[in-house]
C-alpha positions as CSV (number, residue, x, y, z in Angstrom):
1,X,0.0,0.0,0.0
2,X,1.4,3.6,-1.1
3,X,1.8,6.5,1.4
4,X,-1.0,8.2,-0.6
5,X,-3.0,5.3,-0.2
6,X,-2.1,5.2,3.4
7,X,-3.2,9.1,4.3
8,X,-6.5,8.4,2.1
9,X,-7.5,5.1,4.3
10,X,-6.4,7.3,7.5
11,X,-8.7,10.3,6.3
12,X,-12.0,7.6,5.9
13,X,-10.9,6.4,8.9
14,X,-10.7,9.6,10.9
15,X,-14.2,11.2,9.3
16,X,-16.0,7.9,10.0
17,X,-15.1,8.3,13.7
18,X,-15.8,11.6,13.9
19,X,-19.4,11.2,12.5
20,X,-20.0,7.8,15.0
21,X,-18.6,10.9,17.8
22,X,-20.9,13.0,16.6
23,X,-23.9,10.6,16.2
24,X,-23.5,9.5,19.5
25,X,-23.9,13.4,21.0
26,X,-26.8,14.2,19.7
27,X,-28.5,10.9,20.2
28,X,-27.4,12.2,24.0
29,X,-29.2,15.2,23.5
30,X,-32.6,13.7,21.6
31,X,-32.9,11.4,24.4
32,X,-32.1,14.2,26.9
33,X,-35.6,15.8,25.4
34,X,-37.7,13.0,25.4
35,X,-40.4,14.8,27.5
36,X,-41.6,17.1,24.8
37,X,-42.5,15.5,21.6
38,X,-41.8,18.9,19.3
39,X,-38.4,18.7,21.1
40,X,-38.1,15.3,20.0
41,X,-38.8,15.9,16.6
42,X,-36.7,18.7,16.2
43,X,-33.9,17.4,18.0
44,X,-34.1,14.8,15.0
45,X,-34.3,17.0,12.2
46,X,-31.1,18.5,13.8
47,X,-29.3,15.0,13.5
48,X,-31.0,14.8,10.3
49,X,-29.7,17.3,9.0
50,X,-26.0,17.2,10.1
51,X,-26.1,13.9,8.2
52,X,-27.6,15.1,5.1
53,X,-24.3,17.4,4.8
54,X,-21.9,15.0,5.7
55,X,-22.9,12.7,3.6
56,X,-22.9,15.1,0.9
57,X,-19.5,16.2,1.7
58,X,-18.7,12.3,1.5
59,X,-20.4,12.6,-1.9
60,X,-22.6,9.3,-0.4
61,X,-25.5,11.1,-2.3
62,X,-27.7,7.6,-2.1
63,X,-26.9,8.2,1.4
64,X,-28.0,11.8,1.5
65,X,-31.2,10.7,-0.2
66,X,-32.6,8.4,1.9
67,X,-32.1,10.9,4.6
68,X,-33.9,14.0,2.7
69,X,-36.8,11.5,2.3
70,X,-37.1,11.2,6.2
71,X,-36.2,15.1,6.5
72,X,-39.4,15.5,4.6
73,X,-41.3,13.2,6.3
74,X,-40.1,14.9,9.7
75,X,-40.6,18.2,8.3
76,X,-44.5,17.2,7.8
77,X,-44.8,15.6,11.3
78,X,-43.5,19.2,12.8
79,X,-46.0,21.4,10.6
80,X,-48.6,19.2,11.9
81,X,-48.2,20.2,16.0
């Protein structure tokens, strides 16, 4: 395996951890607001959202679908309360 192979595995690596890191927060802070359900709900489109742009980042744009489908889907629950 090349160096440049090398720093691109360690840079998947590295962003992968960071996003599990960051994952991990907010599903702290969604559970943290579990006693009101817009709370909930927004604390979801939050995390949502914060994958929608790193997977777009990634350029995982099947990815980044699948999670604009359930942004809209939240996005309707919210107008809804």
């Amino acid at each position: 395996m090349t160096n440049k192979e090398l720093k691109k595995l360690a840079k998947l690596i590295a962003e992968y951890v960071v996003q599990e890191i960051e994952i991990k927060h907010l599903d702290e802070i969604f559970t943290a607001s579990l006693n009101d359900p817009y709370e909930l709900l927004i604390a979801e489109l939050a995390r949502l959202m914060t994958l929608l742009v790193s997977y777009e980042d990634s350029e995982r744009y099947e990815k980044a679908a699948i999670i604009k489908t359930k942004i809209d889907r939240l996005q309707k629950q919210i107008e809804k309360l």
